[in-house]
C-alpha positions in Angstrom: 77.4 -1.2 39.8 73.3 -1.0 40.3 71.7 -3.9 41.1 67.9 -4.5 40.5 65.7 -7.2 42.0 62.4 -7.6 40.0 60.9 -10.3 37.8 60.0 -8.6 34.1 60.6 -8.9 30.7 62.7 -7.9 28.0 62.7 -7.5 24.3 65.8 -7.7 22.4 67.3 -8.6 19.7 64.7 -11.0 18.2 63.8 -12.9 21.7 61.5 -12.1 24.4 62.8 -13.2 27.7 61.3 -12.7 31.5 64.4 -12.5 34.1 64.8 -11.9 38.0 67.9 -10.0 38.2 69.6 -7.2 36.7 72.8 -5.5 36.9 74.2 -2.5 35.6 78.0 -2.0 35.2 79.9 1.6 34.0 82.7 0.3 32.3 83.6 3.5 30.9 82.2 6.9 30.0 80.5 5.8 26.9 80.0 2.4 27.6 78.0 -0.1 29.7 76.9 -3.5 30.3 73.7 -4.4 31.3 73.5 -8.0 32.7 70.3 -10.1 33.2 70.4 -13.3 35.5 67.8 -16.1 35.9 66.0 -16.1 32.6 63.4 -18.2 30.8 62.7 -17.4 27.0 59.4 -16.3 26.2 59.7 -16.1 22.4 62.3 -16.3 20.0 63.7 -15.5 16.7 66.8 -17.4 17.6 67.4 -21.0 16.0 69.4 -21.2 19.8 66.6 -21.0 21.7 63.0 -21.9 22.1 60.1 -21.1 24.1 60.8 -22.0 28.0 64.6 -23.0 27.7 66.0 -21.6 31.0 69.6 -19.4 30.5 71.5 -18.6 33.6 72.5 -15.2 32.6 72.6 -12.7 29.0 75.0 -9.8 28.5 74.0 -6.4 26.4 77.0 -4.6 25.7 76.0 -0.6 25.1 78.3 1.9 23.6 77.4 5.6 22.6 79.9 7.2 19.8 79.2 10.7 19.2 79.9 12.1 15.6 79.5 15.4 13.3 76.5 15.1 11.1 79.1 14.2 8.0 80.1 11.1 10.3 83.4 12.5 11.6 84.2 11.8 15.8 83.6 14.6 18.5 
């Protein structure tokens, strides 16, 4: 788990969003989590949210599959 303590912003996924905290968790090989903690939206695409709304914490799941150029699994 790496832990990182700095206020900045992120863009993902159709919102904009400034946080304090965030973690980094291997879960496997392939596969992490990235967790951001303390956030206010900036801008969004979302219907969810709006500009200032204050979320305790969003989760980005990552997964890397690698394939064959005709799609096929390593």
């Amino acid at each position: 788990m790496v832990y990182y303590t700095i206020m900045n912003n992120k863009i993902f996924n159709g919102l904009q969003f400034s946080y304090e905290e965030k973690c980094i968790e291997k879960i496997d090989e392939n596969e992490m989590v990235e967790i951001y903690s303390k956030i206010v939206i900036l801008k969004s695409d979302n219907n969810k949210f709006k500009k200032e709304d204050k979320i305790e914490q969003i989760s980005i799941i990552s997964k890397i599959h690698f394939e064959h150029e005709d799609g096929t699994p390593y």
